[in-house]
Every structure is written in C-alpha cells, then in structure tokens.
CHARMM internal coordinates of N, CA and C (Angstrom, degrees):
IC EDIT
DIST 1 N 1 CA 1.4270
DIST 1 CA 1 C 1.5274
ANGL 1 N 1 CA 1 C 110.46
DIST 1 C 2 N 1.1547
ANGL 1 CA 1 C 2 N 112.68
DIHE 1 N 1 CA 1 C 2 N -18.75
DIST 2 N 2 CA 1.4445
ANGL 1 C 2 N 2 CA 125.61
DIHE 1 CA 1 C 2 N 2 CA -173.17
DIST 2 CA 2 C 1.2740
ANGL 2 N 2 CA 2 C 107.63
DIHE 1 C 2 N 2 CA 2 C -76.21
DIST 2 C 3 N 1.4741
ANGL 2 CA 2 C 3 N 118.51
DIHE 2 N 2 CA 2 C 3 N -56.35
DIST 3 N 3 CA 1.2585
ANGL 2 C 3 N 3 CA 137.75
DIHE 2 CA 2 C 3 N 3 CA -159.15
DIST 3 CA 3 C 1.9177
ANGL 3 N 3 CA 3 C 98.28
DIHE 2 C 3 N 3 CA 3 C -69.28
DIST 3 C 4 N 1.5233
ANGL 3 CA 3 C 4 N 96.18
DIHE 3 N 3 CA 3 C 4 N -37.08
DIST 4 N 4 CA 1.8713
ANGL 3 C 4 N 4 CA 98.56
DIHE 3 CA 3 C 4 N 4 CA -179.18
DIST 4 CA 4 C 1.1787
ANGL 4 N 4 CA 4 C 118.42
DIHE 3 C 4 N 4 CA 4 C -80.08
DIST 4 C 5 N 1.5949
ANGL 4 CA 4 C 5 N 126.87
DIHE 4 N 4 CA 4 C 5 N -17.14
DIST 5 N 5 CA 1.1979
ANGL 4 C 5 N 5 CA 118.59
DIHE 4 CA 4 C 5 N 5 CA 145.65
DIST 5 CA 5 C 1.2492
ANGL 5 N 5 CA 5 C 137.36
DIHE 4 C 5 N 5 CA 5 C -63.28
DIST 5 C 6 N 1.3299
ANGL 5 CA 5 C 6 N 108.54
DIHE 5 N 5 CA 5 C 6 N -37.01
DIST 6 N 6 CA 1.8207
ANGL 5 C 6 N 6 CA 113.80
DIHE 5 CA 5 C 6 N 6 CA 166.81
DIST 6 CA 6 C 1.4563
ANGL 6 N 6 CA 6 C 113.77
DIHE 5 C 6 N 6 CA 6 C -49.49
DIST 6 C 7 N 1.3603
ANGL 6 CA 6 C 7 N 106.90
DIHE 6 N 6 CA 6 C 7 N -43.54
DIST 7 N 7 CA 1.6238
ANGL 6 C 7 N 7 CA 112.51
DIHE 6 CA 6 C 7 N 7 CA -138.10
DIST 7 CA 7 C 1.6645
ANGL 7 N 7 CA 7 C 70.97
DIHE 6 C 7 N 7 CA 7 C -78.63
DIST 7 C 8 N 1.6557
ANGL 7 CA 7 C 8 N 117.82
DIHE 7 N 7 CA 7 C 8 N -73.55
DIST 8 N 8 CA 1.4341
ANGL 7 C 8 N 8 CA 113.58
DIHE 7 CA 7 C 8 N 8 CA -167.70
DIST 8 CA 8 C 2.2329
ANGL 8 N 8 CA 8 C 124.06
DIHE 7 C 8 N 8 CA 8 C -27.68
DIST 8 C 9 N 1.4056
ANGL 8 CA 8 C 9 N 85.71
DIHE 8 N 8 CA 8 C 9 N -43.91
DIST 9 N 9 CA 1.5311
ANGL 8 C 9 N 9 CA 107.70
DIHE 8 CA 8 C 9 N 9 CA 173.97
DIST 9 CA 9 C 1.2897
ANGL 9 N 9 CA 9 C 106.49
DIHE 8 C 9 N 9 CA 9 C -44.66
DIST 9 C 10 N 1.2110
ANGL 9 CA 9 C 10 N 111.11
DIHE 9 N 9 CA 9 C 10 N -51.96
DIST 10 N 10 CA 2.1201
ANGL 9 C 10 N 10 CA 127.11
DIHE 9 CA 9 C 10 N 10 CA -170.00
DIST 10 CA 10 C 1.2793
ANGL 10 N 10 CA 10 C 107.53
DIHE 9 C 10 N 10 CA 10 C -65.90
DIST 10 C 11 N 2.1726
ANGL 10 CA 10 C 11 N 99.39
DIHE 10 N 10 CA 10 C 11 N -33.13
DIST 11 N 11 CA 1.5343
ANGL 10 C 11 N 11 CA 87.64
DIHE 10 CA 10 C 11 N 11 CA -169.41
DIST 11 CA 11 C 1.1267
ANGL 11 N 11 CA 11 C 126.80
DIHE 10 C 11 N 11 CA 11 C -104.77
DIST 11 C 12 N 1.8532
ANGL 11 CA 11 C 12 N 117.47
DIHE 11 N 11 CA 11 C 12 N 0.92
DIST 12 N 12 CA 1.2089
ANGL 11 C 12 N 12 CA 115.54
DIHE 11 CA 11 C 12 N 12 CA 145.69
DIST 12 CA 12 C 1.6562
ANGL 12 N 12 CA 12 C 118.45
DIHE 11 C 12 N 12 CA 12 C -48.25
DIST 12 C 13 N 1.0104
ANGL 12 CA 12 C 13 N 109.93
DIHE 12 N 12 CA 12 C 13 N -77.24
DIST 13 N 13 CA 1.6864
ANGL 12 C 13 N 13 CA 123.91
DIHE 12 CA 12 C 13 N 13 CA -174.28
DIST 13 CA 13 C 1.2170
ANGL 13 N 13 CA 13 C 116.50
DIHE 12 C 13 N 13 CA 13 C -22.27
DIST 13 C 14 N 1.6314
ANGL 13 CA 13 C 14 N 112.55
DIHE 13 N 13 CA 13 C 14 N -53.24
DIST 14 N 14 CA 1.7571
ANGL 13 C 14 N 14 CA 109.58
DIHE 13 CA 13 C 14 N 14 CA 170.54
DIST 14 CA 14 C 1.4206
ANGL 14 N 14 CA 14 C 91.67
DIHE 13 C 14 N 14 CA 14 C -78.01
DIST 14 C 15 N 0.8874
ANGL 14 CA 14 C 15 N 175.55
DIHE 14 N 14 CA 14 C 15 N 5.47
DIST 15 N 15 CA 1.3667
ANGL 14 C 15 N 15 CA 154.91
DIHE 14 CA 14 C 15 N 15 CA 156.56
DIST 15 CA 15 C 1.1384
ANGL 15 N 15 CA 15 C 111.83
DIHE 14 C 15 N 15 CA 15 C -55.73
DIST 15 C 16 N 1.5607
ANGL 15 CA 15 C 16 N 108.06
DIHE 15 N 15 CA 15 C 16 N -53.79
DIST 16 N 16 CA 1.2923
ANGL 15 C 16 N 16 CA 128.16
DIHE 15 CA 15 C 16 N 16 CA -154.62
DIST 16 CA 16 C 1.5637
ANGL 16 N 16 CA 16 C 106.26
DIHE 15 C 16 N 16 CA 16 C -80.93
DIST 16 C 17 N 1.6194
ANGL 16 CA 16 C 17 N 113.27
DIHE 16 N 16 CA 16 C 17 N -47.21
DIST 17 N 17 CA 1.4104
ANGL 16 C 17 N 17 CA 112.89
DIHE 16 CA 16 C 17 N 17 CA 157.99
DIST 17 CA 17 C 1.2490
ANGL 17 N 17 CA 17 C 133.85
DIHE 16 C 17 N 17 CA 17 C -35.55
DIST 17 C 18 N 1.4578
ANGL 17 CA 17 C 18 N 106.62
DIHE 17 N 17 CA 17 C 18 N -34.04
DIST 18 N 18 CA 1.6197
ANGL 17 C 18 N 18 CA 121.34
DIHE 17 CA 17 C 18 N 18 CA -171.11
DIST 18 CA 18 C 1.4938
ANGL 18 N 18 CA 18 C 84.85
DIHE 17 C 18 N 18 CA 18 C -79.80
DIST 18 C 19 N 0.6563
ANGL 18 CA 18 C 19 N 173.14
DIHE 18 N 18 CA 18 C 19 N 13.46
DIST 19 N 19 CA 1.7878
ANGL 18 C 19 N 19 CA 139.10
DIHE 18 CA 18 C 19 N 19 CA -167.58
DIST 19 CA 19 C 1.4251
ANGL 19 N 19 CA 19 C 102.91
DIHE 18 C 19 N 19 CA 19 C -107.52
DIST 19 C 20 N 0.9478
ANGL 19 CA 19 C 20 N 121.77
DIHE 19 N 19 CA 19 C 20 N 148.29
DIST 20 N 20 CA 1.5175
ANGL 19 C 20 N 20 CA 115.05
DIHE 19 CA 19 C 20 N 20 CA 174.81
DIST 20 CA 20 C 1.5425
ANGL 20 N 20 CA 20 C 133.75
DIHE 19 C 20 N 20 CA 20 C -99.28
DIST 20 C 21 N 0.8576
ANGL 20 CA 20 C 21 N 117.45
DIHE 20 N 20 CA 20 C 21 N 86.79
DIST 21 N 21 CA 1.8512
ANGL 20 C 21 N 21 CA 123.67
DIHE 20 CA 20 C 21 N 21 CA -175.18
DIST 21 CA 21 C 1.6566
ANGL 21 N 21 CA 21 C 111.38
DIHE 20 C 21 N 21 CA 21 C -55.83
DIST 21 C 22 N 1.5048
ANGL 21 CA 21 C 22 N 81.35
DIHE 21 N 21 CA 21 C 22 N 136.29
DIST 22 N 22 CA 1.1632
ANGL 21 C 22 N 22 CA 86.48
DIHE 21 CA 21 C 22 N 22 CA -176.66
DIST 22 CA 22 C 1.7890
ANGL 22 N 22 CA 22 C 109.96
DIHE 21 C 22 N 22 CA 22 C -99.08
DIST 22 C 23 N 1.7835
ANGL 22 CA 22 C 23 N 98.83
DIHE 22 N 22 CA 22 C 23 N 158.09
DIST 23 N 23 CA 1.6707
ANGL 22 C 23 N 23 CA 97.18
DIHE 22 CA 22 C 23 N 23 CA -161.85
DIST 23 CA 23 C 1.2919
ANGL 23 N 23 CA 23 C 97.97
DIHE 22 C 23 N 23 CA 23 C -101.43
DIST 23 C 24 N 1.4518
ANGL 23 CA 23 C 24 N 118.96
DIHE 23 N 23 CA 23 C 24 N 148.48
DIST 24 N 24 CA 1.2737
ANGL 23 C 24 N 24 CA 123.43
DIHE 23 CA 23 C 24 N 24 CA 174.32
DIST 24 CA 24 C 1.3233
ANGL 24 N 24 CA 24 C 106.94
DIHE 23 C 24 N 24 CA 24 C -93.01
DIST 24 C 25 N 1.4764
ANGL 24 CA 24 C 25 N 125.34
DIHE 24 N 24 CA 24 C 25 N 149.10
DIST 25 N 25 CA 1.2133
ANGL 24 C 25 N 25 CA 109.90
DIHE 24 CA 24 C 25 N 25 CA 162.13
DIST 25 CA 25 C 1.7226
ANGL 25 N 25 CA 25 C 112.58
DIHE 24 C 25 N 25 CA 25 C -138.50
DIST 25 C 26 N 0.7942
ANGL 25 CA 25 C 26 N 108.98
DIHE 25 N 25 CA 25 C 26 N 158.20
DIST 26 N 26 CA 1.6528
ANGL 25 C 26 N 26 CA 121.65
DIHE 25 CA 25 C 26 N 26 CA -156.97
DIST 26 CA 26 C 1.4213
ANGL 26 N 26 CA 26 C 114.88
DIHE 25 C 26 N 26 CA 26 C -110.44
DIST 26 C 27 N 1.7566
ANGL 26 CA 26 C 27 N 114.13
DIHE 26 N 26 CA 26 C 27 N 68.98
DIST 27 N 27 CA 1.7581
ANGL 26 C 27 N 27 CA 113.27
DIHE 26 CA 26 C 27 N 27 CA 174.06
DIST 27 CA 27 C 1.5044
ANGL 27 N 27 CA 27 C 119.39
DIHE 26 C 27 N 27 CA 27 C -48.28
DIST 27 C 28 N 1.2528
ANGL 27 CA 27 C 28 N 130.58
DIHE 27 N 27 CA 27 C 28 N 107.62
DIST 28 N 28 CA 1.5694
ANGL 27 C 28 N 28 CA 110.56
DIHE 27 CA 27 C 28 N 28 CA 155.71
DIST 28 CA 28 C 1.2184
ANGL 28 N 28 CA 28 C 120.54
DIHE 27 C 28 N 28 CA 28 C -53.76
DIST 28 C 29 N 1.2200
ANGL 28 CA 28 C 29 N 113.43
DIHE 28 N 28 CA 28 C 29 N 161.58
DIST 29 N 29 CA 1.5433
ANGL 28 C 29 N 29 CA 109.64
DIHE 28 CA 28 C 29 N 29 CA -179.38
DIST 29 CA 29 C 1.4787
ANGL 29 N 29 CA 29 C 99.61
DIHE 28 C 29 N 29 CA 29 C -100.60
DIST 29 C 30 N 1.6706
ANGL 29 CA 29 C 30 N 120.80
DIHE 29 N 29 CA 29 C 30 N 146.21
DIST 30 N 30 CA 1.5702
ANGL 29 C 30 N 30 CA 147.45
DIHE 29 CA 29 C 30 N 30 CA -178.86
DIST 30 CA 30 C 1.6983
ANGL 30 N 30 CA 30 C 97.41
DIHE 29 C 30 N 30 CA 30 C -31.50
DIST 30 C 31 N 1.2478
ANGL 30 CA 30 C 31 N 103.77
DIHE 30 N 30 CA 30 C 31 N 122.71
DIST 31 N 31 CA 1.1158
ANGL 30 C 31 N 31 CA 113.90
DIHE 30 CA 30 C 31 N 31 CA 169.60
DIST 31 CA 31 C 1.7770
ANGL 31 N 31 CA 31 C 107.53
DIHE 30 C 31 N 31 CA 31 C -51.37
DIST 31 C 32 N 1.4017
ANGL 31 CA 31 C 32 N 135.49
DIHE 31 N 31 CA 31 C 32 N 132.04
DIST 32 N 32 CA 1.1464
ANGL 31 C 32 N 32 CA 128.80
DIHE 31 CA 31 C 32 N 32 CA 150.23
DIST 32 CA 32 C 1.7000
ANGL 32 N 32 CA 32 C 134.28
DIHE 31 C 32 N 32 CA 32 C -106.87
DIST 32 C 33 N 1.6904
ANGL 32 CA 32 C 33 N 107.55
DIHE 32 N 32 CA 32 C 33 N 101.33
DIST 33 N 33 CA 1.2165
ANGL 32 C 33 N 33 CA 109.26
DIHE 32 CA 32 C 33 N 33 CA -165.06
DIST 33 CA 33 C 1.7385
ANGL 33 N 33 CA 33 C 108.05
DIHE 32 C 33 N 33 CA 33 C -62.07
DIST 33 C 34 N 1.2778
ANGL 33 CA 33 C 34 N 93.35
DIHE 33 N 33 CA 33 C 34 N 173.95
DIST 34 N 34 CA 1.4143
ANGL 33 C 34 N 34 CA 107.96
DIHE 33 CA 33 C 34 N 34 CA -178.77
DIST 34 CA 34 C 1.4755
ANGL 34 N 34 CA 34 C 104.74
DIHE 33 C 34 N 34 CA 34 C -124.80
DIST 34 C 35 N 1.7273
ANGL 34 CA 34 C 35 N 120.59
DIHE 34 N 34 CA 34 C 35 N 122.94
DIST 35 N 35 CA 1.3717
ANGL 34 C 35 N 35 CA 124.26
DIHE 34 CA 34 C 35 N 35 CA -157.55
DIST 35 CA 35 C 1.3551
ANGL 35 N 35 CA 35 C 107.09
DIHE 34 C 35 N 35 CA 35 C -64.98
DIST 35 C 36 N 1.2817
ANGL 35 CA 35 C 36 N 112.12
DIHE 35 N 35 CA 35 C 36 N 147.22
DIST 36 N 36 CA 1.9036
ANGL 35 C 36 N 36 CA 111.34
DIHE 35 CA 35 C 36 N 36 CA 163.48
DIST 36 CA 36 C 1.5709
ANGL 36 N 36 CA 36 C 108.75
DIHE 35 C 36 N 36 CA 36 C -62.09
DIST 36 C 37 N 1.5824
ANGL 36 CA 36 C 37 N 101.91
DIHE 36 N 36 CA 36 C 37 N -152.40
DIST 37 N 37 CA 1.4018
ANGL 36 C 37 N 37 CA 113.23
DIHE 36 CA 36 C 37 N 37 CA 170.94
DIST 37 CA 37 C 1.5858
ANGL 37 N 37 CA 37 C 101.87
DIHE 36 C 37 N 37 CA 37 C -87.82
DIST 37 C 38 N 1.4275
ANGL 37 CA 37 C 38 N 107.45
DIHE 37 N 37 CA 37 C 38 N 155.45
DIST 38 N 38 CA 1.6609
ANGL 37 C 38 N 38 CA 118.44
DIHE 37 CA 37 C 38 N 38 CA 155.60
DIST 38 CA 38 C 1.6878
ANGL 38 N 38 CA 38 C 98.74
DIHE 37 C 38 N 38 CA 38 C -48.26
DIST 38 C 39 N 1.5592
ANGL 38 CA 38 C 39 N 94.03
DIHE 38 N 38 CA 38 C 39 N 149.81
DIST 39 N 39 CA 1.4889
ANGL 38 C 39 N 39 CA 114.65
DIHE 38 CA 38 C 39 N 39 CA 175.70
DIST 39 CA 39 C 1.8113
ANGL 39 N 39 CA 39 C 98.16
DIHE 38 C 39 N 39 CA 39 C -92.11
DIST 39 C 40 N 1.1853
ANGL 39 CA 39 C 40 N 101.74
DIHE 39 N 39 CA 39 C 40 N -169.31
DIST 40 N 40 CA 1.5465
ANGL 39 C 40 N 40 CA 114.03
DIHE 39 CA 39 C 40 N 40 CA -168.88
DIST 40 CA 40 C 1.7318
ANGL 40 N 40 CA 40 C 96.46
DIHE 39 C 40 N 40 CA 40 C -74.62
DIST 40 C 41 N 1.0207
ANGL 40 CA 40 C 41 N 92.47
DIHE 40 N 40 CA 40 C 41 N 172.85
DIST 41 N 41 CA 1.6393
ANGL 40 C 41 N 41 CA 104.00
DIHE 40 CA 40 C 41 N 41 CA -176.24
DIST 41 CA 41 C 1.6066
ANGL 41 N 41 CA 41 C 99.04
DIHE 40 C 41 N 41 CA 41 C -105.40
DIST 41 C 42 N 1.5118
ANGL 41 CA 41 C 42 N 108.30
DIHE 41 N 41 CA 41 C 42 N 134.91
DIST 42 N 42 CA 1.2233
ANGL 41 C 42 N 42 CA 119.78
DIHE 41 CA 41 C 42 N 42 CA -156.22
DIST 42 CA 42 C 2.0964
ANGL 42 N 42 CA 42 C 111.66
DIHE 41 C 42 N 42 CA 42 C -80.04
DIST 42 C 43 N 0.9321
ANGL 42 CA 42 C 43 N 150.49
DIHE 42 N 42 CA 42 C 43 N -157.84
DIST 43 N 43 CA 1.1921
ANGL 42 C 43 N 43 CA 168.37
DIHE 42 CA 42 C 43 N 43 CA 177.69
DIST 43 CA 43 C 1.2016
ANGL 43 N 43 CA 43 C 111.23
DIHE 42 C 43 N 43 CA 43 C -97.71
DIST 43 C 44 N 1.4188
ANGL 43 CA 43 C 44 N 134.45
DIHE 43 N 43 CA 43 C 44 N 131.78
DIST 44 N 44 CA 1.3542
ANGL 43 C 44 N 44 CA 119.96
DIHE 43 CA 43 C 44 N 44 CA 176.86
DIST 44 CA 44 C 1.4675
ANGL 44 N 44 CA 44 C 114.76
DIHE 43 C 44 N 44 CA 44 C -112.77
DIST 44 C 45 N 1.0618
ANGL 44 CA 44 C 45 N 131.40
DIHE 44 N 44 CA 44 C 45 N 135.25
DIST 45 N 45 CA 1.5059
ANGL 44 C 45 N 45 CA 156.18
DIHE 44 CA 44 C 45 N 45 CA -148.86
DIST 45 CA 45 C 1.5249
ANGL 45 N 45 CA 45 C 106.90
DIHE 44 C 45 N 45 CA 45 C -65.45
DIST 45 C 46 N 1.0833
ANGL 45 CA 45 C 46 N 110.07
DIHE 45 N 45 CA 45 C 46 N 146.96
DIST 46 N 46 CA 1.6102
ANGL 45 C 46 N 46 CA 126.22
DIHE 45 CA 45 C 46 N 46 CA 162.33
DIST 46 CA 46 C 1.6771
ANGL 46 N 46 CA 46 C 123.46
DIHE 45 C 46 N 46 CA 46 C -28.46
DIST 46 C 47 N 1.3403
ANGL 46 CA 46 C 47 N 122.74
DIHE 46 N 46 CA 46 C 47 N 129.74
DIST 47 N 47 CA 1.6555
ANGL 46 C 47 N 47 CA 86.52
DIHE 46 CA 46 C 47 N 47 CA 156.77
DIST 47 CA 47 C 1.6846
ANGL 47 N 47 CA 47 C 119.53
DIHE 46 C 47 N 47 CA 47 C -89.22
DIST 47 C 48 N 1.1896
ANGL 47 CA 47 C 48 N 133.68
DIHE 47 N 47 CA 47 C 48 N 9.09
DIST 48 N 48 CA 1.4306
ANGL 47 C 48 N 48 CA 142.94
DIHE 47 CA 47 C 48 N 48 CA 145.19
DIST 48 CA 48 C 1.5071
ANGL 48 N 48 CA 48 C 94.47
DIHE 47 C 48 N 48 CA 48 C 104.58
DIST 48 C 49 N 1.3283
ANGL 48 CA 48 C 49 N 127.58
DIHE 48 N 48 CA 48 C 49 N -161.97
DIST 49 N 49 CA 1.3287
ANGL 48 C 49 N 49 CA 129.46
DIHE 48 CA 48 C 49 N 49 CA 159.73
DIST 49 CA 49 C 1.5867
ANGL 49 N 49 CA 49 C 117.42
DIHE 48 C 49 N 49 CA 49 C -76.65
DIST 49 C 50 N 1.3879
ANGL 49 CA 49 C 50 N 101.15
DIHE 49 N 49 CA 49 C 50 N 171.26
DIST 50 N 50 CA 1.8872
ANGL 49 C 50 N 50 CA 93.88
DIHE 49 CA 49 C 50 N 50 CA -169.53
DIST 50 CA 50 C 1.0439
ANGL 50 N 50 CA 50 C 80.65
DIHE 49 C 50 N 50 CA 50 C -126.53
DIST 50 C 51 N 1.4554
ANGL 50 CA 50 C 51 N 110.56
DIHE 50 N 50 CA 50 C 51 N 173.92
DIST 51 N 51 CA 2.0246
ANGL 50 C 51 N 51 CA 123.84
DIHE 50 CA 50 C 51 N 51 CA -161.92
DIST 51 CA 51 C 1.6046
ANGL 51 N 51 CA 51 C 67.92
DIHE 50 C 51 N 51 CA 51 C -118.31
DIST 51 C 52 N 1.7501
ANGL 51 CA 51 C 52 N 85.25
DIHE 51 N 51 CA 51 C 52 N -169.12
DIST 52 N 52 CA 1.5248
ANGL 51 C 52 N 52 CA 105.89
DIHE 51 CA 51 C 52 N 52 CA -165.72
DIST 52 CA 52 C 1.9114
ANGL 52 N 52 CA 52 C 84.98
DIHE 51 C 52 N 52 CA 52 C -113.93
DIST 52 C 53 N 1.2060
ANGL 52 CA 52 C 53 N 123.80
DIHE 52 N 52 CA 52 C 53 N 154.68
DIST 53 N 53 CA 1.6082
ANGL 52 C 53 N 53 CA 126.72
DIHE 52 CA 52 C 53 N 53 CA -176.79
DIST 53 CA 53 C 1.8108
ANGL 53 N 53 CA 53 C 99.79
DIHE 52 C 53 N 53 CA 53 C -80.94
DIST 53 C 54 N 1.3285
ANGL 53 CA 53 C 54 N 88.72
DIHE 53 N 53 CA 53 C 54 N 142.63
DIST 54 N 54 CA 1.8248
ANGL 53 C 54 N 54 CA 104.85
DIHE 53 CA 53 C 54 N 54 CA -175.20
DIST 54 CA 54 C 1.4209
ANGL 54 N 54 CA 54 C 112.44
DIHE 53 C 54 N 54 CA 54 C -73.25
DIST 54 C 55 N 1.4241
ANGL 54 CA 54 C 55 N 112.04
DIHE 54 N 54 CA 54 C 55 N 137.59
DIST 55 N 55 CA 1.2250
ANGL 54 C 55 N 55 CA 127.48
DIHE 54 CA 54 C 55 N 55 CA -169.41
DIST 55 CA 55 C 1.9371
ANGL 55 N 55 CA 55 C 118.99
DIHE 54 C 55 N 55 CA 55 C -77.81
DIST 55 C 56 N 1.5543
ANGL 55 CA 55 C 56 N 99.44
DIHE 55 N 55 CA 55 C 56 N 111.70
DIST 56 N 56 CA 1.3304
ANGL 55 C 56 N 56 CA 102.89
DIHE 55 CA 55 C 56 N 56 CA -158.65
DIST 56 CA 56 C 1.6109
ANGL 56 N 56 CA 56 C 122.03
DIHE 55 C 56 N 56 CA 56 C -62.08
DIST 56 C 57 N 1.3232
ANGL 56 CA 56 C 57 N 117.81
DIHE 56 N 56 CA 56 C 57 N 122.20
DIST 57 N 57 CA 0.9857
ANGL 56 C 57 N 57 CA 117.97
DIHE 56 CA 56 C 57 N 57 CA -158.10
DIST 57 CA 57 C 1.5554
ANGL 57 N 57 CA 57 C 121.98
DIHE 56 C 57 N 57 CA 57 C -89.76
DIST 57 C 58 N 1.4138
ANGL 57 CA 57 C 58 N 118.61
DIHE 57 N 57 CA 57 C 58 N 168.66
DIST 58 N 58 CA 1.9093
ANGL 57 C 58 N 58 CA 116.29
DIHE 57 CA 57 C 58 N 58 CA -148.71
DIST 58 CA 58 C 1.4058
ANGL 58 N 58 CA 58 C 88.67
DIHE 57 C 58 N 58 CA 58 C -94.28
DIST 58 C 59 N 1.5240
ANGL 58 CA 58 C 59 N 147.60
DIHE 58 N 58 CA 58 C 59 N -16.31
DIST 59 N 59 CA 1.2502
ANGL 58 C 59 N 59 CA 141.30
DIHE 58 CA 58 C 59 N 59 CA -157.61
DIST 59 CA 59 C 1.7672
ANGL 59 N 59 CA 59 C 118.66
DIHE 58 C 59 N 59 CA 59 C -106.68
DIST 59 C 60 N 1.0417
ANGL 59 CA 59 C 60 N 123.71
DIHE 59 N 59 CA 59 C 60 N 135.81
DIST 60 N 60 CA 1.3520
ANGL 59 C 60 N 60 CA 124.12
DIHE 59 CA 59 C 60 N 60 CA -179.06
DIST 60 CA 60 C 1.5419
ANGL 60 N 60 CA 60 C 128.50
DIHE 59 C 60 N 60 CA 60 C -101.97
DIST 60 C 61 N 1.3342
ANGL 60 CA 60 C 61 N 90.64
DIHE 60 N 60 CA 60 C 61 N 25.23
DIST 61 N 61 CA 1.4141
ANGL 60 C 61 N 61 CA 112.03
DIHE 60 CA 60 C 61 N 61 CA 168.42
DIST 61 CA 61 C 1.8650
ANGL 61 N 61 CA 61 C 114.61
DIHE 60 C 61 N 61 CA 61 C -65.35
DIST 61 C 62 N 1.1185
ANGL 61 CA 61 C 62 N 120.46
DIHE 61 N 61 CA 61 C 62 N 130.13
DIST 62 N 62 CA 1.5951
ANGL 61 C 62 N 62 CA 131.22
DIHE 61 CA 61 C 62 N 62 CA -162.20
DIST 62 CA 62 C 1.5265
ANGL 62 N 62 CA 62 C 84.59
DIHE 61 C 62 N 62 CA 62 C -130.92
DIST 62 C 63 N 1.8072
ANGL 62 CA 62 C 63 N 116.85
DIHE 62 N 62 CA 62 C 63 N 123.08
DIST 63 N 63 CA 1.1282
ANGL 62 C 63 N 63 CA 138.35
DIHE 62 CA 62 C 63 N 63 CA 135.27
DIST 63 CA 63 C 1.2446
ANGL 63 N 63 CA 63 C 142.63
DIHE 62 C 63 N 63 CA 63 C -82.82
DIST 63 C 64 N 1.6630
ANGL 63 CA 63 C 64 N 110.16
DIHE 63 N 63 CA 63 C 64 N 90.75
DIST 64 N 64 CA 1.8516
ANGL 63 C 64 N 64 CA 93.50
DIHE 63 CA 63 C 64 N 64 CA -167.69
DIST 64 CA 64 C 1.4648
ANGL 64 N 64 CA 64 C 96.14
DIHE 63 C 64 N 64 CA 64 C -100.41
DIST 64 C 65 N 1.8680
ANGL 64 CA 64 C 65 N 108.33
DIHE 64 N 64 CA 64 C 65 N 136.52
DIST 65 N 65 CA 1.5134
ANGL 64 C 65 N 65 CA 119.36
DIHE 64 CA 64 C 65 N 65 CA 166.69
DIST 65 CA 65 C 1.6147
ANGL 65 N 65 CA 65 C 107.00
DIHE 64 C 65 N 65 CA 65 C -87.85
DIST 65 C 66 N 1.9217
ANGL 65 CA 65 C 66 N 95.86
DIHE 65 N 65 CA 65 C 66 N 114.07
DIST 66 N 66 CA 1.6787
ANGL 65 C 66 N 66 CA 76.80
DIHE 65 CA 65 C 66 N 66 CA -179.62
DIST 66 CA 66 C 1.6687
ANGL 66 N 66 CA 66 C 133.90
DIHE 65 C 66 N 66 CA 66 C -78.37
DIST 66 C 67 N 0.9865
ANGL 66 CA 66 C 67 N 127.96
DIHE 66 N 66 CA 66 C 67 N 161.45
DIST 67 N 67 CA 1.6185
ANGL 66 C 67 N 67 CA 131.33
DIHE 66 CA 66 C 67 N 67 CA -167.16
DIST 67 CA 67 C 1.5881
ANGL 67 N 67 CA 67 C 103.09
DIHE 66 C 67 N 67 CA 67 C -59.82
DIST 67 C 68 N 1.5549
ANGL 67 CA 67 C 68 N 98.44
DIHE 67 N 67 CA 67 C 68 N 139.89
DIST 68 N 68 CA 1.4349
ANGL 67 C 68 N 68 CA 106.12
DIHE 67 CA 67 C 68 N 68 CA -178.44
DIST 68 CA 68 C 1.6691
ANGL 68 N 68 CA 68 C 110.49
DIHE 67 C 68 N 68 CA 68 C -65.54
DIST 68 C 69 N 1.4627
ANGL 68 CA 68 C 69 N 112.53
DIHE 68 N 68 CA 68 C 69 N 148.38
DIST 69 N 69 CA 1.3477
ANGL 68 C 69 N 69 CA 109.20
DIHE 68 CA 68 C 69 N 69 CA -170.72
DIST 69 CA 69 C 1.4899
ANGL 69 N 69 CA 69 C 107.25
DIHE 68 C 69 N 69 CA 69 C -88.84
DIST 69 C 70 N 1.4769
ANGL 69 CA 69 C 70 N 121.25
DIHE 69 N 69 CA 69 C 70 N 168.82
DIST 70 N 70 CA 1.2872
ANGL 69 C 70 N 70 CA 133.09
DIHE 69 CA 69 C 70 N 70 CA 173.63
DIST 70 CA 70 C 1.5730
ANGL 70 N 70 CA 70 C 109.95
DIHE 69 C 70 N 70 CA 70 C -70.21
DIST 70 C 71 N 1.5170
ANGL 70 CA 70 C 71 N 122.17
DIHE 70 N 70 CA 70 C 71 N 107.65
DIST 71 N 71 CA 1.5999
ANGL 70 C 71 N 71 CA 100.89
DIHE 70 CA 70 C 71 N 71 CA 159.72
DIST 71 CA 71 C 2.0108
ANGL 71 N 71 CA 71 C 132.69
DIHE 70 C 71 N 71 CA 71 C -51.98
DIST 71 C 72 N 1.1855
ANGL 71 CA 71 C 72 N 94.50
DIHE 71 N 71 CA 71 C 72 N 136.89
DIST 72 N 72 CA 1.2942
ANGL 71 C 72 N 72 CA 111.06
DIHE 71 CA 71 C 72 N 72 CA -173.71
DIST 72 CA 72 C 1.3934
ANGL 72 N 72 CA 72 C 122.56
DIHE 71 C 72 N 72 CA 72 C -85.69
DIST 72 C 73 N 1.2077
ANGL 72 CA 72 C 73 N 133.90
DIHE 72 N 72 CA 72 C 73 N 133.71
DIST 73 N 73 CA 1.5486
ANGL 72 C 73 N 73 CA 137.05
DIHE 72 CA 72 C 73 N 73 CA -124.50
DIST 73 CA 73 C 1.5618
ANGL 73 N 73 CA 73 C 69.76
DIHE 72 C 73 N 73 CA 73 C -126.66
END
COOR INIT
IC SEED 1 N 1 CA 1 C
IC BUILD
C-alpha cells in the first residue's frame, strides 16, 4: 500500500511536469512620438533655363493617349 502511494505520488508529478504551459507574452504598444518644432524654411529653386515655344504646326491631326486603366482585383 505504501509502495502505491509513492508510485501514484511520482505519477502525478511527471504528469504534471509534462504538460506544456503556455507563455504569455506582453507587446507594448508603438511608441508614439510627439513632433518637434518645424525646421527652417528651405531656399527656393531656380527657374532653370527656358526653351524657345514650339512651332505651330499646319496639320489637324489630334492624338488622344487614352487614360491608364484601373487594375482589377
């Protein structure tokens, strides 16, 4: 009777060892900064060289490029 209490005793314990727990784990959520000040205000750009205006042409030919289409889901 002795021996069947031990043995039972042993065989909870590895039972119980065996089981596998599960781990919690704990995401913080994304830090959200808070903006500084605006930086300096930047330089404003060249107007570059200018072309000369295109020479109007004798034909009444009209090229329309048609609009790119929407991809389809």
């Amino acid at each position: 009777m002795n021996a069947s209490t031990l043995f039972a005793a042993l065989l909870v314990t590895a039972s119980l060892a065996a089981c596998d727990k599960p781990t919690t784990v704990n995401v913080p959520p994304p830090a959200v900064g808070v903006p500084g000040p605006a930086g300096p205000q930047g330089s404003t750009g060249s107007d570059g060289l200018k072309g000369d205006t295109g020479k109007t042409g004798d034909a009444t030919t009209v090229i329309v490029v048609p609009a790119a289409s929407s991809p389809s889901n």
